[in-house]
C-alpha positions as CSV (number, residue, x, y, z in Angstrom):
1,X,-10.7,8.5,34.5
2,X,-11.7,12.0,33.2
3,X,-10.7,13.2,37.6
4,X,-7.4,11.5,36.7
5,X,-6.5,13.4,33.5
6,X,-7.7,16.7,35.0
7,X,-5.4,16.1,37.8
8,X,-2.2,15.4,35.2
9,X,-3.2,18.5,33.1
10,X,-3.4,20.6,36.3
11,X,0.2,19.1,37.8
12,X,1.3,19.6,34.1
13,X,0.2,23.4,33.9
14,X,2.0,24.1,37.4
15,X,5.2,22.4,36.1
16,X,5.0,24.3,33.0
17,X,4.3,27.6,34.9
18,X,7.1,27.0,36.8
19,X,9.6,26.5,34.6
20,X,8.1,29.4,32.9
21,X,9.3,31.3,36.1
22,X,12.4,29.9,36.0
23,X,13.1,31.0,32.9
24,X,11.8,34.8,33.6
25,X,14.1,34.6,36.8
26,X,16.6,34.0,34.7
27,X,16.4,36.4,31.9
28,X,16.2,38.8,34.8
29,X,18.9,38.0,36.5
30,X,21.0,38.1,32.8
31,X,19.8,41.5,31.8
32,X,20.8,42.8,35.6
33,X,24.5,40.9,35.6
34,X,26.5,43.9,34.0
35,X,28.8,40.4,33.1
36,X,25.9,38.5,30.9
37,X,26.2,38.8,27.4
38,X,22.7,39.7,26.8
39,X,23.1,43.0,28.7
40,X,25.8,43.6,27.2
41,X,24.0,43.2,24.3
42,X,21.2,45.2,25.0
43,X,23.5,48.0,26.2
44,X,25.3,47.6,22.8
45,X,21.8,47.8,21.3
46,X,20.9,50.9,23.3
47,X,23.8,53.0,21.9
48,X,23.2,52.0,18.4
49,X,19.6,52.8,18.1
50,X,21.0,56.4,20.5
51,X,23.7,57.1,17.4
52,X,21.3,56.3,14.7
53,X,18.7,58.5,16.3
54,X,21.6,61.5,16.7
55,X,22.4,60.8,12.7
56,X,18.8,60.7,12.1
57,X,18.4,64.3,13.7
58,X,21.3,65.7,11.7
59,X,20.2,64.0,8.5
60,X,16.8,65.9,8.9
61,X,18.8,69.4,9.9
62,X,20.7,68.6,6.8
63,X,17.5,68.4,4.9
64,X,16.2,71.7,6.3
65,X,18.8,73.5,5.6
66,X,18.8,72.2,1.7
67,X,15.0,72.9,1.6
68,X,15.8,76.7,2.6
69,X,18.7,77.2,1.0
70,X,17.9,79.1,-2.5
71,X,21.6,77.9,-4.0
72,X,20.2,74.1,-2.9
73,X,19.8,71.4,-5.7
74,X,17.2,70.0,-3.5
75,X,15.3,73.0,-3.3
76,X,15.9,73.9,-7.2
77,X,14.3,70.1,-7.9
78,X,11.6,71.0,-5.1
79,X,10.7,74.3,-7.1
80,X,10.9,72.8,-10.5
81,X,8.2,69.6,-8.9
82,X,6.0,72.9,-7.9
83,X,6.1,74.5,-10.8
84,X,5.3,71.6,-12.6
85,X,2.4,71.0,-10.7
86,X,1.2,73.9,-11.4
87,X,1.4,73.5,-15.4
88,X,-1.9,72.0,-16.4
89,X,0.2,70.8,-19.5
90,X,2.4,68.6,-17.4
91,X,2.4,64.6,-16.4
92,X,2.5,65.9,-12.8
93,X,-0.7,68.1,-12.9
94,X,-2.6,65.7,-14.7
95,X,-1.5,62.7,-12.2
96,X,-1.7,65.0,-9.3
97,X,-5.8,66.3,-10.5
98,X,-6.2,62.3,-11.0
99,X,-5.8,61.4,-7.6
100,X,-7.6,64.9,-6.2
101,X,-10.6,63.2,-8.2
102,X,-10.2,60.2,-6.6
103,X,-10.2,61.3,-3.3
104,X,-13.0,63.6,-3.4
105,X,-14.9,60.5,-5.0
106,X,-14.8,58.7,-2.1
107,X,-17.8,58.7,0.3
108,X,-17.4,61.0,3.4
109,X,-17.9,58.3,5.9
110,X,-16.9,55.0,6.1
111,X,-19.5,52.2,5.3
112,X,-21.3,54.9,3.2
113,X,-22.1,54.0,-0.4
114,X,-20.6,56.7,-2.7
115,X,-24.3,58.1,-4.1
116,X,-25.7,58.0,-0.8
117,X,-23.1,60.5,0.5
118,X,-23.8,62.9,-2.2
């Protein structure tokens, strides 16, 4: 009984493998025929993620040059963050030295208790 069902799982796992095959085979053959719709949809794929990459790259340029440039709102709001964190009067210093004492707080390494690292 027990040789009998290890036989049918056995004949089952090859017929499952090879259909598994089959199905490999043909994804393979889809992605190679320039005709299939799923290479033409991974080519479509391809030059999407390319263009987003390329706007991507300028959007950082972009950002840069705004961080650079003196005349830049981004770099006025930048300097004006700075300065406030810098101003022991402000919300920013106050949240910024909050988090500073956190850190620091925290045991050197991992699986330490904080008072034994001290």
């Amino acid at each position: 009984m027990i040789h009998q069902k290890f036989d049918f799982l056995k004949s089952y796992a090859h017929e499952k493998n090879q259909d598994f095959d089959k199905d490999l085979n043909t994804l393979e053959k889809q992605i190679q025929d320039k005709n299939s719709n799923l290479h033409k949809n991974l080519e479509q794929l391809k030059t999407y993620t390319h263009d987003k990459k390329k706007d991507l790259n300028k959007e950082i340029e972009y950002l840069k040059t705004q961080v650079n440039d003196k005349n830049s709102d981004l770099y006025k709001k930048l300097n004006e963050l700075e300065t406030k964190a810098k101003d022991k009067n402000s919300d920013i210093y106050r949240e910024l030295k909050h988090i500073k004492d956190i850190i620091e707080s925290q045991p050197d390494q991992p699986n330490k208790p904080a008072s034994l690292s001290k």
